[in-house]
C-alpha positions in Angstrom: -6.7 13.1 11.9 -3.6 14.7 13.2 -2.6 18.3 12.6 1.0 17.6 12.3 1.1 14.4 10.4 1.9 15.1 6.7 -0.1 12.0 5.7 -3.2 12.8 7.3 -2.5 16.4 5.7 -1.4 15.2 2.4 -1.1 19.0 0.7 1.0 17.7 -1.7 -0.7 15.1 -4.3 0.7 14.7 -7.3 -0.8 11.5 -9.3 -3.8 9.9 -7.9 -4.0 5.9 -9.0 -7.3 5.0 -7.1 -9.0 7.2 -4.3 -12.6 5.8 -1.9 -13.7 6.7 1.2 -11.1 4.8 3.4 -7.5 5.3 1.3 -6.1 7.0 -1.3 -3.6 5.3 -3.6 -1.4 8.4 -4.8 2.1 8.9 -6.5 4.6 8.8 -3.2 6.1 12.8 -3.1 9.5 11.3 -1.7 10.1 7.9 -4.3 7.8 8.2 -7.0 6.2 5.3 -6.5 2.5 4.3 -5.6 1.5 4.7 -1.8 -1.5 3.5 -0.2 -2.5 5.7 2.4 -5.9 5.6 5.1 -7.5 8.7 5.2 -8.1 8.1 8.9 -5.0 8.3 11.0 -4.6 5.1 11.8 -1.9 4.5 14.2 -0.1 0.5 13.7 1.8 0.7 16.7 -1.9 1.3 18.8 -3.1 -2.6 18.0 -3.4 -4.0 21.2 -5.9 -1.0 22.0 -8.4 -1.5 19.2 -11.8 -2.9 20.1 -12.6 -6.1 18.2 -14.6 -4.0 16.2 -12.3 -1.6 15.5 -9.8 -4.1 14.6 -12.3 -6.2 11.8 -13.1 -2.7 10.5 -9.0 -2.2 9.7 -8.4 -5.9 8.3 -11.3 -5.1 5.6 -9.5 -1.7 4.8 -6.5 -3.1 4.7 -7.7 -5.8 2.4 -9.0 -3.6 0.0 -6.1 -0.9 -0.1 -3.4 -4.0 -0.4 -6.1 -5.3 -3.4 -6.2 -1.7 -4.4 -2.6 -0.8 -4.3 -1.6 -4.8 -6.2 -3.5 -3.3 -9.2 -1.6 0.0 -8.9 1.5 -1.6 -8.8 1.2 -3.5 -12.4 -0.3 -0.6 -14.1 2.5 1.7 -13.0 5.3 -1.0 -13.4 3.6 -3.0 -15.9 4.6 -6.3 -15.1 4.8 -8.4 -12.4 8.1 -7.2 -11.0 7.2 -5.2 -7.7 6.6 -6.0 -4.2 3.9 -4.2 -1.8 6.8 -2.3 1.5 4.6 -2.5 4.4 7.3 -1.3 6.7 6.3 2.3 8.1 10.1 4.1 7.9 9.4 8.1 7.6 5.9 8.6 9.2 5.7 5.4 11.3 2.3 6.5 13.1 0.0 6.6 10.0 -0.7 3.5 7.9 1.0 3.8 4.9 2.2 1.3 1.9 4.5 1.4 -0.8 4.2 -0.5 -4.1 8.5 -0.9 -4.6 10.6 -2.0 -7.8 11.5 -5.6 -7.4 15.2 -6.5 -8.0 17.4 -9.3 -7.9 20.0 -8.2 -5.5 16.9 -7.5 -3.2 15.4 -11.0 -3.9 18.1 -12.9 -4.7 16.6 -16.2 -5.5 12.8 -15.2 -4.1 12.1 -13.1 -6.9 10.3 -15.6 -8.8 8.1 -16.6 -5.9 7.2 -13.0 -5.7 6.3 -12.5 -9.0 4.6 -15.6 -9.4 2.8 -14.7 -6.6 2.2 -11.2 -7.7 0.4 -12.9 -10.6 -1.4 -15.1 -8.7 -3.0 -12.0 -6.6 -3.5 -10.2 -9.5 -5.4 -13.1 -11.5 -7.6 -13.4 -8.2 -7.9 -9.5 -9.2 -9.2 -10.6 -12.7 -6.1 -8.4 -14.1 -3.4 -11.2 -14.8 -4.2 -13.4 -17.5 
């Protein structure tokens, strides 16, 4: 934990969508949107420096937040139309996901394969039918 990252702070929650040990899954402060965040600060720029150990210990917590965050996503969207922005922009030293608003200009003629795939996930998930 860092003193002076706002994530591993987080004094500002608004909506929690799913909370465990590893991440919380909360309402994002700056876009209103679901954000998966580890409770540990967990640095993604500091890979080649993680143990083997350390580095299974990540993949199953990222696993479970992206699962986690997925099932955020379609409650708070309610459909299929969202993809899951892995790209760390404001606080890019803390691992940190957001569940986005799918679009076409954004897709352009992806956006099916993303929702289909969304779906597919999602089924997996035993929350698509």
């Amino acid at each position: 934990m860092s003193e002076n990252c706002e994530l591993c702070i987080l004094d500002r929650i608004n909506h929690v969508f799913y909370n465990c040990d590893d991440f919380i899954i909360m309402s994002c402060d700056s876009c209103h949107v679901p954000m998966a965040v580890t409770h540990e600060h967990i640095d993604p720029t500091e890979k080649p420096l993680l143990t083997t150990e350390e580095k299974n210990k990540y993949l199953k917590i990222y696993k479970n937040m992206s699962n986690q965050l997925y099932i955020a996503a379609y409650d708070f969207f309610g459909d299929f139309n969202f993809y899951i922005d892995k790209k760390q922009r404001k606080i890019p030293n803390h691992v940190h996901w957001h569940a986005r608003k799918l679009n076409e200009a954004l897709c352009g003629n992806n956006l099916f394969s993303v929702q289909r795939n969304n779906w597919k996930i999602l089924k997996q998930l035993g929350k698509a039918q």
